[in-house]
BAFIDO-14839 format. One record per residue (C-alpha): x, y, z; residue number from 1; residue in one letter. Coordinates in nm, 3 decimals. Layout:
<recs>
X	Y	Z	NUM	A
...
</recs>
This chain:
<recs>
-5.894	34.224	-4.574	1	X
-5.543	34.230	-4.604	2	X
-5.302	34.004	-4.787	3	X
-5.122	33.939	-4.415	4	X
-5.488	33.810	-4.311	5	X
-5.502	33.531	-4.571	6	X
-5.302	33.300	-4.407	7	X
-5.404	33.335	-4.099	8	X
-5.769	33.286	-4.215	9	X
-5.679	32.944	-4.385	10	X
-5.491	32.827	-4.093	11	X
-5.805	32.928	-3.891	12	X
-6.029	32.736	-4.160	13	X
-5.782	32.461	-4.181	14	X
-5.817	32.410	-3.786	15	X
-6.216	32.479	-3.791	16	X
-6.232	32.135	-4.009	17	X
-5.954	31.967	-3.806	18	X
-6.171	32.046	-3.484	19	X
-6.527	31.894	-3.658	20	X
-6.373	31.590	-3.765	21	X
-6.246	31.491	-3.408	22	X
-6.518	31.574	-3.339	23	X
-6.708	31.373	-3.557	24	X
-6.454	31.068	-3.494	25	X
-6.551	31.109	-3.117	26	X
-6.935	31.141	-3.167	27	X
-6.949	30.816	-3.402	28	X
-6.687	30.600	-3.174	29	X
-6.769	30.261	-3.108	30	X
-6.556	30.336	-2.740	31	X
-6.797	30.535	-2.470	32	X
-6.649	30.868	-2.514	33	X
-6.792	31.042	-2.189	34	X
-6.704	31.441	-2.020	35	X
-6.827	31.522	-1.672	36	X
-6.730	31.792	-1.420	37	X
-6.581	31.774	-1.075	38	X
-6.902	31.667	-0.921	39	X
-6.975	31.393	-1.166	40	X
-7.239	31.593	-1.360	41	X
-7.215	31.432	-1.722	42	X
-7.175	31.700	-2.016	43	X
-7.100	31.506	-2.279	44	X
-7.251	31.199	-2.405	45	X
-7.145	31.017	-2.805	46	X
-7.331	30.776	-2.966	47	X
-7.009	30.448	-2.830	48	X
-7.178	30.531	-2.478	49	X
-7.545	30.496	-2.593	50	X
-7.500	30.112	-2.740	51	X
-7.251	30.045	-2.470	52	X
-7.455	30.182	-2.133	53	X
-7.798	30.191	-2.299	54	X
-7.903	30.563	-2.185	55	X
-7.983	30.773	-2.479	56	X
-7.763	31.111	-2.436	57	X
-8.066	31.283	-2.328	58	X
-8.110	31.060	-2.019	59	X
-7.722	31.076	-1.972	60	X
-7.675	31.400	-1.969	61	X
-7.930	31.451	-1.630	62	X
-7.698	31.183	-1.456	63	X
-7.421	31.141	-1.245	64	X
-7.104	30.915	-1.320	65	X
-7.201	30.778	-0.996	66	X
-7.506	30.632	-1.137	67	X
-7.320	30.362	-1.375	68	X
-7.039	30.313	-1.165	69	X
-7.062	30.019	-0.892	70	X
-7.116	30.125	-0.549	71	X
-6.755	29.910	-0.491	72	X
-6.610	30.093	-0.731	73	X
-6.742	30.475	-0.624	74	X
-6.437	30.522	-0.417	75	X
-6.239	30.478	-0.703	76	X
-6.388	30.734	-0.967	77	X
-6.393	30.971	-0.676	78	X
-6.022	30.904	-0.631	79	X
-5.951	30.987	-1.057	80	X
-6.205	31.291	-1.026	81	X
-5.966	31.455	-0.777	82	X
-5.640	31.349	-0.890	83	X
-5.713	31.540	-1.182	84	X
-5.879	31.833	-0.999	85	X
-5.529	31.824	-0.852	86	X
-5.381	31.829	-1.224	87	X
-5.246	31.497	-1.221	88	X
-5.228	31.201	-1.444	89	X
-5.450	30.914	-1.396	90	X
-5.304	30.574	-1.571	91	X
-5.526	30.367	-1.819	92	X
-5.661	30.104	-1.619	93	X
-5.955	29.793	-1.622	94	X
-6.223	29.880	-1.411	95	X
-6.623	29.807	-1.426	96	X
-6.934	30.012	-1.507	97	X
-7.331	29.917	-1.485	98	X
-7.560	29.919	-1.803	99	X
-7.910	30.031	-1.820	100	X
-8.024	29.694	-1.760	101	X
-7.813	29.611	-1.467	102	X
-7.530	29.435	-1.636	103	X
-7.183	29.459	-1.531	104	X
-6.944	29.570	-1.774	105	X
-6.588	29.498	-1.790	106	X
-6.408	29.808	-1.914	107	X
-6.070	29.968	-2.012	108	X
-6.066	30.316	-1.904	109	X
-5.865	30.624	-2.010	110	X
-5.939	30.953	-1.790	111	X
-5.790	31.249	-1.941	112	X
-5.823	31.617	-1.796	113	X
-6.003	31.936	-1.975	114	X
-5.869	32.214	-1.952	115	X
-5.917	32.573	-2.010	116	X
-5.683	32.843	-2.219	117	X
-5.488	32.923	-1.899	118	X
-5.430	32.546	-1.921	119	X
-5.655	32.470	-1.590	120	X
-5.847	32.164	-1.509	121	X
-6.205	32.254	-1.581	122	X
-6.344	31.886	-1.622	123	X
-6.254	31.499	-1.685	124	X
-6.358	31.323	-2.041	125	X
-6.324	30.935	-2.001	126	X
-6.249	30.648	-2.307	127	X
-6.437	30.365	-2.244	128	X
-6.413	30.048	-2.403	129	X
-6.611	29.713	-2.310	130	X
-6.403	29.392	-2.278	131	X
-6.586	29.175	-2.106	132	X
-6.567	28.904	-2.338	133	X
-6.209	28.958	-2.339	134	X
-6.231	28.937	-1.979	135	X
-6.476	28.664	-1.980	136	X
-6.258	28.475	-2.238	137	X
-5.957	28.508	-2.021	138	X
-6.135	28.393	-1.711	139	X
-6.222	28.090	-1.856	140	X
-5.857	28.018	-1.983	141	X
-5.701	28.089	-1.688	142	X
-5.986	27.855	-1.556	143	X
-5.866	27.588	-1.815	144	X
-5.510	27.667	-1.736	145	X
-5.554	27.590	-1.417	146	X
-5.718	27.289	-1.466	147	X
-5.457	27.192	-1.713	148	X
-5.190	27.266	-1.451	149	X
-5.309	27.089	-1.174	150	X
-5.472	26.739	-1.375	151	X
-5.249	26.416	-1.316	152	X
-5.243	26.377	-1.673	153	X
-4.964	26.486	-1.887	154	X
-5.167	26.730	-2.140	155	X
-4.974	26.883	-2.437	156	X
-4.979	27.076	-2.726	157	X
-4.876	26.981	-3.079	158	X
-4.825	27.107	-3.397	159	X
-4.905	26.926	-3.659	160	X
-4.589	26.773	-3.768	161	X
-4.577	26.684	-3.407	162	X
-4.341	26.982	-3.259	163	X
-4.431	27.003	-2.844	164	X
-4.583	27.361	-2.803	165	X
-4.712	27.313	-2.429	166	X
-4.627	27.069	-2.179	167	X
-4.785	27.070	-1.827	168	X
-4.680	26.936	-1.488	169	X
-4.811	26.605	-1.484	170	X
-4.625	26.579	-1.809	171	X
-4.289	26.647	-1.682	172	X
-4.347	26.428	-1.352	173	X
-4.465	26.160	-1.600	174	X
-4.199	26.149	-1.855	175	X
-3.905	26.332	-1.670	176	X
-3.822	26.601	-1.875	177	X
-3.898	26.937	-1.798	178	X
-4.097	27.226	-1.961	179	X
-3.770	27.342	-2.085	180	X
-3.639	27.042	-2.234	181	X
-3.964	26.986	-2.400	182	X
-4.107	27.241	-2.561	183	X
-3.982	27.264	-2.915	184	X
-3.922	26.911	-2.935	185	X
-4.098	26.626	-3.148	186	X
-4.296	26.459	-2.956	187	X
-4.162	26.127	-3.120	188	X
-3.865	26.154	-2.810	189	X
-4.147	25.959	-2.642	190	X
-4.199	25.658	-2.871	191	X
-4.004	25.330	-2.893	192	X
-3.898	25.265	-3.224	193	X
-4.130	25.007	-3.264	194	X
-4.424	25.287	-3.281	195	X
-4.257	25.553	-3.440	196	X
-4.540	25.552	-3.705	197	X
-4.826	25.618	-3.489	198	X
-4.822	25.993	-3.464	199	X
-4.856	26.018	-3.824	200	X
-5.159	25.724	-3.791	201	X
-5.332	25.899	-3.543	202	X
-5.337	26.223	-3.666	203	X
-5.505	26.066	-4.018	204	X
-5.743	25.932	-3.828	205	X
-5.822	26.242	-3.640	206	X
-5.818	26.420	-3.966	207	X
-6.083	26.185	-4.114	208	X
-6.294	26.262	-3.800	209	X
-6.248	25.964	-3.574	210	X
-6.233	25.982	-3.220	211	X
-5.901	25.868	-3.062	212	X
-5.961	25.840	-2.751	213	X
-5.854	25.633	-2.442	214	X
-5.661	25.409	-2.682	215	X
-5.386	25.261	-2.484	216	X
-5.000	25.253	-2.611	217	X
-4.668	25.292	-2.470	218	X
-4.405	25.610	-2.436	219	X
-4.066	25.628	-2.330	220	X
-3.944	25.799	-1.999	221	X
-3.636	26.022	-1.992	222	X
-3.462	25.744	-1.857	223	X
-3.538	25.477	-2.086	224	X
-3.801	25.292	-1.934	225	X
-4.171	25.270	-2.086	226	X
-4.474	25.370	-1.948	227	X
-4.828	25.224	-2.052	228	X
-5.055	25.490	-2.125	229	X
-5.383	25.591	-2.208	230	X
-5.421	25.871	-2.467	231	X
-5.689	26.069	-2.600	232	X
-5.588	26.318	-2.895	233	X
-5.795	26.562	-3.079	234	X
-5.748	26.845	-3.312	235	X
-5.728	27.186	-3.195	236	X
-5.914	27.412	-3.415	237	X
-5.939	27.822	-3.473	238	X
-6.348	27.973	-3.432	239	X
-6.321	27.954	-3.774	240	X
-6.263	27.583	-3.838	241	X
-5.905	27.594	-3.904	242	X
-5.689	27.330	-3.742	243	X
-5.345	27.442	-3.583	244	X
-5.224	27.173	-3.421	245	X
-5.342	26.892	-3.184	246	X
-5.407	26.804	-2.837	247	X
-5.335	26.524	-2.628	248	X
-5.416	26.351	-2.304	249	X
-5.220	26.121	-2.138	250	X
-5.298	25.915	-1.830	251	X
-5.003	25.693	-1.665	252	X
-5.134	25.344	-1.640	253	X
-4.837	25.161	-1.604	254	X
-4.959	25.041	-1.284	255	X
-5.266	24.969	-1.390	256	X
-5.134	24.736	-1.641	257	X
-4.889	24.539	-1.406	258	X
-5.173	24.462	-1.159	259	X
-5.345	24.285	-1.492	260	X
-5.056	24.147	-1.616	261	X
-5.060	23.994	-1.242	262	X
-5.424	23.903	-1.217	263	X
-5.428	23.763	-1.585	264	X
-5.086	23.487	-1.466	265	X
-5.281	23.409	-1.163	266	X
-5.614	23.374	-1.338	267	X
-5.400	23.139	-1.627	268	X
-5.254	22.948	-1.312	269	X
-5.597	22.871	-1.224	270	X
-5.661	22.787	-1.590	271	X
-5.411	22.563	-1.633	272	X
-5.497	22.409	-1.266	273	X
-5.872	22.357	-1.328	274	X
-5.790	22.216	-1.667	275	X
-5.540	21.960	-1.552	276	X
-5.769	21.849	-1.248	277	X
-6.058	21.773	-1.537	278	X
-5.785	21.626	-1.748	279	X
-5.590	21.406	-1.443	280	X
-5.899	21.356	-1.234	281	X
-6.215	21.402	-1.381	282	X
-6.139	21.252	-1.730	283	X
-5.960	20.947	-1.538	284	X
-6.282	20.913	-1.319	285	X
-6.506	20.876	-1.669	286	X
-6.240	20.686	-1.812	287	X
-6.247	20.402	-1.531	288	X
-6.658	20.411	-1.559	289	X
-6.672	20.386	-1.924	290	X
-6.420	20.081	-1.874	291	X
-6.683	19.931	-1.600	292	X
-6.988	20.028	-1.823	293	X
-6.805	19.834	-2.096	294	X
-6.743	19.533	-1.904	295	X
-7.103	19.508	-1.785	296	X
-7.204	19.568	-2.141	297	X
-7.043	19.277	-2.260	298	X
-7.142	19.051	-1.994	299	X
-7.508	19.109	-2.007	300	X
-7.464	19.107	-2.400	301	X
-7.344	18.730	-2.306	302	X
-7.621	18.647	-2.119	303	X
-7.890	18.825	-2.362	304	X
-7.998	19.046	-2.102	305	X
-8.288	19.296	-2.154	306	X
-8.068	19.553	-1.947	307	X
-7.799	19.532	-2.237	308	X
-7.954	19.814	-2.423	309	X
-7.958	20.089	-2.109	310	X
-7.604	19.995	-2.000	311	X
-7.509	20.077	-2.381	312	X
-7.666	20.432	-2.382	313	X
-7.495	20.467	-2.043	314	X
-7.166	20.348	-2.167	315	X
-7.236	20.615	-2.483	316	X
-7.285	20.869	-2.220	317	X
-6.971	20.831	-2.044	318	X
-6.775	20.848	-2.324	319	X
-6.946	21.173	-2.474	320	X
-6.921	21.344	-2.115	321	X
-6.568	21.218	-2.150	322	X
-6.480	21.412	-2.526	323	X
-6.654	21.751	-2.338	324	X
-6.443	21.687	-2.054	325	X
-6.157	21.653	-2.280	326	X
-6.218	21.977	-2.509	327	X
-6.336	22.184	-2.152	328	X
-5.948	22.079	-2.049	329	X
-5.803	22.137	-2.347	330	X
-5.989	22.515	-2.427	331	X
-5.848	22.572	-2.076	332	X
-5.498	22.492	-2.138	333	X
-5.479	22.555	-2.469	334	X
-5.100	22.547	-2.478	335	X
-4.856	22.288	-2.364	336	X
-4.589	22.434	-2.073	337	X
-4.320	22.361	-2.292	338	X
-4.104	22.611	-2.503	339	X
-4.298	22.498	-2.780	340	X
-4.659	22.453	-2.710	341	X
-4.722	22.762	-2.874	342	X
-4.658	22.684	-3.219	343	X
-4.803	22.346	-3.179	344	X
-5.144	22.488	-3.041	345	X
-5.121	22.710	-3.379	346	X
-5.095	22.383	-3.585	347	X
-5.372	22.217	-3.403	348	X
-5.614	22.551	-3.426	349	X
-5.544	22.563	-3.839	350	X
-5.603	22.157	-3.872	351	X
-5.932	22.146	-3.644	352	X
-6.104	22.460	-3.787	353	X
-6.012	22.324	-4.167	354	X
-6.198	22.008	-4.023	355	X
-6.513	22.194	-3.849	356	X
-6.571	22.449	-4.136	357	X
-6.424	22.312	-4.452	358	X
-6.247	22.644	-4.497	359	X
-5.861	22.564	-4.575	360	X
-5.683	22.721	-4.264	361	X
-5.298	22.700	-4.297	362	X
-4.996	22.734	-4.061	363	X
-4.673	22.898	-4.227	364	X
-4.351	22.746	-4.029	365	X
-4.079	22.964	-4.189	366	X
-3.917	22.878	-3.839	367	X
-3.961	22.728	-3.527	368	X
-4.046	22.999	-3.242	369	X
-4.007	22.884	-2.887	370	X
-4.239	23.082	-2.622	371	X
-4.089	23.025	-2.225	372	X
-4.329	23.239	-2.079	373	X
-4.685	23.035	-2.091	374	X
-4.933	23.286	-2.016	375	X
-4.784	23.534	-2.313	376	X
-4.846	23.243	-2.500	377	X
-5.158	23.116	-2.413	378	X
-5.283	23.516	-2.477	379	X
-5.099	23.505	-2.860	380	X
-5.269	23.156	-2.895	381	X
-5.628	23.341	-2.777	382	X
-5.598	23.688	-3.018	383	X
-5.517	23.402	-3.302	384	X
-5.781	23.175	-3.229	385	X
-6.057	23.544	-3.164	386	X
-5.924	23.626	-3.522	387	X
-5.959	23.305	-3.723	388	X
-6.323	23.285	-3.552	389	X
-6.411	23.615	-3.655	390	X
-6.278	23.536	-4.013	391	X
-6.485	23.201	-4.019	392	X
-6.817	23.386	-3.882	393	X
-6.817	23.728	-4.060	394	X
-6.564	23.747	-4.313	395	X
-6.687	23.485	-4.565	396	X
-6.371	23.399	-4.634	397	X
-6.257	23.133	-4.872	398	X
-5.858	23.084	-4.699	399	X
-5.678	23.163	-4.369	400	X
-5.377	23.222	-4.302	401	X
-5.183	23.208	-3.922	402	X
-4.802	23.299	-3.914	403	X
-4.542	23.322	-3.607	404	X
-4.251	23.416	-3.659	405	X
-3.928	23.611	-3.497	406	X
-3.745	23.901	-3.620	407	X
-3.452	23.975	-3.321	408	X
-3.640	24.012	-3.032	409	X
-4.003	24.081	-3.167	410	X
-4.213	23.809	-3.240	411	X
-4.529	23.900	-3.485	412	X
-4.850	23.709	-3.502	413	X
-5.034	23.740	-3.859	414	X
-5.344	23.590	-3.909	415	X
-5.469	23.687	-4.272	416	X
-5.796	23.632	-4.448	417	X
-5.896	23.656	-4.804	418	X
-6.281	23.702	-4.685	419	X
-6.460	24.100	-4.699	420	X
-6.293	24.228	-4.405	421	X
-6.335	24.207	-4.057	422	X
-6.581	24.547	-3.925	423	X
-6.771	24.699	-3.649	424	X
-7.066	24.717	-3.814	425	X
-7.207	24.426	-3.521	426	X
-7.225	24.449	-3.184	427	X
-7.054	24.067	-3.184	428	X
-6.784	24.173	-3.385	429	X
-6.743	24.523	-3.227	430	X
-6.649	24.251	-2.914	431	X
-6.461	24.010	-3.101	432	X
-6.176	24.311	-3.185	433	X
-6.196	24.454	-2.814	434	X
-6.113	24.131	-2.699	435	X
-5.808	24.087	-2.903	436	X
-5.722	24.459	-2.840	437	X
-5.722	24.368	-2.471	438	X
-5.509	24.039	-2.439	439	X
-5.290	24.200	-2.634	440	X
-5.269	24.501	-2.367	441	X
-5.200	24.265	-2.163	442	X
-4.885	24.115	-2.246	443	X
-4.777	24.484	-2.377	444	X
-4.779	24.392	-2.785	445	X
-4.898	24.563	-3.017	446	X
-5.215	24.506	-3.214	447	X
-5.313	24.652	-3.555	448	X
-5.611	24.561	-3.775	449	X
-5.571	24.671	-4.124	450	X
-5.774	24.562	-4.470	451	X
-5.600	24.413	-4.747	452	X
-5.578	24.558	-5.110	453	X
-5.646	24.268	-5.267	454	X
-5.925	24.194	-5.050	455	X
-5.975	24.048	-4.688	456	X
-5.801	24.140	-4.384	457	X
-5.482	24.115	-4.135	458	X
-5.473	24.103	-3.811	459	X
-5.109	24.170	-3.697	460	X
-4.979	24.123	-3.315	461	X
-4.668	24.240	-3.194	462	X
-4.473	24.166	-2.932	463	X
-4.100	24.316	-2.786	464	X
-3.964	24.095	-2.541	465	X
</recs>
């Protein structure tokens, strides 16, 4: 051999090894690596196409394309099968394919021609990779998107620090700003100052695994004006477990919440009506017959009558009917109709439940607040007479504590106990703190239950008027 011949020979070598380890890379490929001629006749067969379609290459190799492909799709391989007969190039595309079982495969598929050394078309070798998860994945987002799209509720995405990273229809119809104006914005645009906090609340509690949901609140609208809402957040997560950011729901209410506000005046109208007709009418009407079942008393006690003794138990009978009248009137208008009723009704609650339980309840009057609007009053009156009863029944506490007071225009209901904190371990108190939770929805304030470090527990009531 001649010295001319040696580099040709290690070129030749060189390409030999080049040639066996495509070749090898195609054999072992986790893609269906497939060759068949013009009629379909399969050739070629690697070891991708054997875990993907389920035919051993043996079993492959006595079939036609046409025997994996679906009969909808037929037309279609035809079509690549001459398009490269005709030497030309057939684009990567998704198509579908039939396993040995029956299954329907989603697939990416890349035809390229074969050709011979005067660079003819002698066959077609196909790439086939399976992605129907992928497709399956994306079905059911675009599935989700759509639902997400067309809900009534607003539905967004957060980061964690609160950043907007999706914003849907409903949200800009709800809150008036578009998709534009707010993604990349902090959510806190929506909140009144007076709940600026409870992003970072919520998302502590979500992180220590409670549920938020359908916990009602307020936002702000582009324009200014709130809107009652119900939201449901939760924390959006990676397969893995890793949180990236959070999710939340939010229904429009506001409606909702006027028609209550509405129903709860004209159910305290009726209230206050019923209770003055058993305080004008009723009570009068006991009042006149204990007077007559006095007079008799005292005129058969004059005459030493034997009756004396059953007009007394009637005359004792009156006048206990009388006191349940009374307290029936007075639980039903708790609060007088004057600017002030409120804070008196406060100083009556502390003195009669010091009385009935022998726990010291107190009444701080830093200042005097004046409430014009009875039925927000008569509700403030109700979430502090739910709390001090909840404190008397479950807390064990030794003190209470009831403050009102005014700070510009909020006015803030405390009612403190020095007890072992109000829970939900019960199904009575589980009540007790819906309850308060609801009155307080209805006049729009505020209400936030919170142990104390030094033991007990404060219930806190807000209200923006």
């Amino acid at each position: 051999m001649s010295t001319e011949d040696v580099p040709l020979r290690t070129e030749w070598k060189q390409a030999e090894a080049q040639h066996r380890r495509l070749a090898t890379i195609v054999i072992d490929s986790n893609d269906a690596v497939t060759v068949q001629n013009f009629e379909g006749q399969l050739t070629a067969w690697n070891r991708g196409a054997e875990q993907m379609y389920g035919y051993s290459e043996s079993e492959a190799l006595s079939m036609n394309i046409r025997d994996i492909v679906p009969e909808y799709r037929r037309d279609e391989a035809l079509e690549f099968v001459q398009r490269i007969e005709r030497d030309e190039d057939v684009p990567s595309l998704e198509t579908q394919r039939i396993s040995k079982d029956g299954v329907t495969l989603d697939v990416w598929l890349t035809v390229t021609k074969l050709v011979d050394d005067a660079g003819n078309p002698v066959a077609v070798a196909t790439t086939e990779r399976d992605i129907t998860a992928r497709k399956k994945a994306e079905q059911a987002n675009a599935r989700m998107s759509a639902l997400v799209t067309s809900t009534a509720d607003a539905v967004l995405g957060l980061t964690m620090d609160g950043t907007i990273t999706d914003w849907n229809t409903a949200a800009s119809r709800i809150f008036g700003y578009s998709r534009e104006e707010a993604i990349g914005q902090n959510v806190r645009m929506l909140f009144p100052p007076d709940r600026s906090q409870e992003f970072q609340h919520i998302v502590a509690r979500l992180q220590r695994s409670e549920m938020v949901e359908a916990f009602e609140t307020v936002r702000t609208h582009k324009d200014g004006q709130s809107k009652d809402v119900s939201l449901t957040e939760s924390l959006i997560k990676t397969p893995d477990g890793q949180v990236t950011g959070v999710s939340a729901i939010m229904r429009d209410i506001s409606e909702r919440k006027q028609l209550e506000q509405q129903l709860a005046k004209l159910a305290e109208l009726e209230r206050q009506r019923i209770g003055r007709e058993l305080h004008d009418t009723t009570a009068q009407e006991l009042t006149g017959l204990g007077f007559m079942a006095h007079s008799v008393l005292e005129q058969l006690a004059a005459e030493s009558h034997p009756g004396e003794e059953t007009v007394g138990k009637m005359e004792e009978s009156i006048q206990r009917a009388l006191s349940q009248v009374r307290r029936f009137a007075q639980g039903l208008v708790p609060v007088e109709l004057d600017a002030n009723g409120l804070m008196a009704a406060l100083r009556e609650l502390a003195t009669n439940t010091t009385e009935a339980t022998n726990i010291p309840c107190t009444l701080r009057r830093d200042q005097q607040v004046s409430m014009e609007d009875n039925t927000v009053a008569t509700q403030i009156y109700m979430i502090a007479k739910e709390a001090v009863t909840n404190a008397v029944r479950h807390a064990q506490a030794e003190h209470i504590e009831i403050e009102l007071s005014r700070y510009d225009n909020r006015v803030m209901l405390l009612v403190h106990d020095d007890g072992v904190g109000i829970g939900e371990s019960s199904e009575e108190d589980g009540m007790g703190l819906r309850i308060m939770r609801h009155r307080a929805g209805l006049i729009q304030a505020t209400l936030e239950i919170e142990p104390v470090d030094k033991g007990g527990t404060l219930v806190m009531c807000v209200l923006t008027t």
